[in-house]
C-alpha positions as CSV (number, residue, x, y, z in Angstrom):
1,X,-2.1,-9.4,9.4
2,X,-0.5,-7.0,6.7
3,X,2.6,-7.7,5.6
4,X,3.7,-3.9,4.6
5,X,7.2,-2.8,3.3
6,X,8.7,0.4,2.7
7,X,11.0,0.4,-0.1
8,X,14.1,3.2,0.1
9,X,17.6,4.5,0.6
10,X,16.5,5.9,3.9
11,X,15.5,9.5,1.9
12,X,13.7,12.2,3.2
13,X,10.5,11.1,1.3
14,X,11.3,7.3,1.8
15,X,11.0,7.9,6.0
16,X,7.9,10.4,5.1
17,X,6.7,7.5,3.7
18,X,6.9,5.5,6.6
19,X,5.9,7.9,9.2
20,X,2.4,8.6,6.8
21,X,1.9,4.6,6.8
22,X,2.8,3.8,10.4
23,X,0.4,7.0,10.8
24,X,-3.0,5.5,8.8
25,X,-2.0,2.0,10.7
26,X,-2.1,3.6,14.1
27,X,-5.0,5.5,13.2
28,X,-6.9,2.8,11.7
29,X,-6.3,0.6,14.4
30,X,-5.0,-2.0,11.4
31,X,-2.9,-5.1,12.2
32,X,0.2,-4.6,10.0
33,X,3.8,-5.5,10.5
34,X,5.7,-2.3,8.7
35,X,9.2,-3.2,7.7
36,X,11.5,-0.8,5.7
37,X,13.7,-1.9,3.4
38,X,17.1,-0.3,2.2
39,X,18.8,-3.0,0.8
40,X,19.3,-2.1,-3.2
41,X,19.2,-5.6,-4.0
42,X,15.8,-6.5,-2.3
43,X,14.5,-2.9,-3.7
44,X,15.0,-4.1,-7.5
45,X,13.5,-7.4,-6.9
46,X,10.5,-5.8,-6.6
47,X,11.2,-4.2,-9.9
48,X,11.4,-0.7,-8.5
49,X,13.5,2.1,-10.2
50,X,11.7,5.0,-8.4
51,X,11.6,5.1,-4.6
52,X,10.1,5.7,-2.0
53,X,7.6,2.3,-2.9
54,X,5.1,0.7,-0.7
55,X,4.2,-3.0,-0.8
56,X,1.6,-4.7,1.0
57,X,1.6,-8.3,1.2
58,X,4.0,-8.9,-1.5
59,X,2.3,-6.3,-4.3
60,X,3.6,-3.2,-5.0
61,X,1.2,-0.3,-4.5
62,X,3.1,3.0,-4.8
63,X,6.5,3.9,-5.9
64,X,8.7,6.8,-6.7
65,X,6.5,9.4,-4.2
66,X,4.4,10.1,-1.1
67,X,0.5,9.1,-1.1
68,X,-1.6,11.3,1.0
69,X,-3.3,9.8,3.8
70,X,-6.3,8.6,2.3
71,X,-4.4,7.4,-0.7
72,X,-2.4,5.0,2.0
73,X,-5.4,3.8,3.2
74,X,-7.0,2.8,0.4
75,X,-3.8,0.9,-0.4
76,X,-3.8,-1.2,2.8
77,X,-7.4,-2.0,2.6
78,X,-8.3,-5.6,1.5
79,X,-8.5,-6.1,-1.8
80,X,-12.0,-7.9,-2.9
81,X,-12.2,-11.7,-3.9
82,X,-13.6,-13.6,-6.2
83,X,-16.2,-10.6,-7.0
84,X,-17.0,-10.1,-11.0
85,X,-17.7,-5.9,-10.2
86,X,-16.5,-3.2,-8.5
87,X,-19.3,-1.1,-8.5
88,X,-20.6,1.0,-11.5
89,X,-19.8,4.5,-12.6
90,X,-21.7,5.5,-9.6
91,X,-19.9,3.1,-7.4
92,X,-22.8,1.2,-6.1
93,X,-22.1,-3.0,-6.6
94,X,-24.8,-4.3,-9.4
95,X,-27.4,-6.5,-7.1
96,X,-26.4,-9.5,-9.6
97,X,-23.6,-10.4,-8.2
98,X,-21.3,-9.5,-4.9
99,X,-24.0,-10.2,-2.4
């Protein structure tokens, strides 16, 4: 399960960016705990100066705005292991490794 937080003051943008995540989550259908996270003291321990920030299982992803949608989801998909490539510049994974 994702271990999401939502870094803020409680700001317009900061609860924008909690509606959009809790939005893709729903959506998605992706297990995720979402937690927000006011507490100036915590915030700069994830050595953020500009909120709204989003962190996902300990890593900070976004700060200091509001991703879109796709953006968001792309930030709370798994990240690859242990593979050499991400692809070329057309994206598709070289057949010498990754399979």
């Amino acid at each position: 399960m994702l271990q999401v937080k939502i870094l803020g003051s409680g700001c317009a943008k900061c609860n924008q960016l909690a509606e959009a995540v809790r939005s893709v989550i729903e959506r998605d259908g992706i297990e995720a705990s979402v937690e927000k996270i006011e507490d100036i003291q915590e915030i700069v321990s994830y050595n953020v100066l500009s909120t709204p920030a989003l962190v996902v299982d300990g890593e900070v992803r976004s700060a200091g705005r509001v991703p879109a949608a796709d953006e968001i989801r792309s930030m709370l998909a798994p990240k690859a292991k242990g593979c050499c490539c991400r692809g070329g510049s057309t994206g598709a994974a070289d057949s010498s490794c990754c399979s």
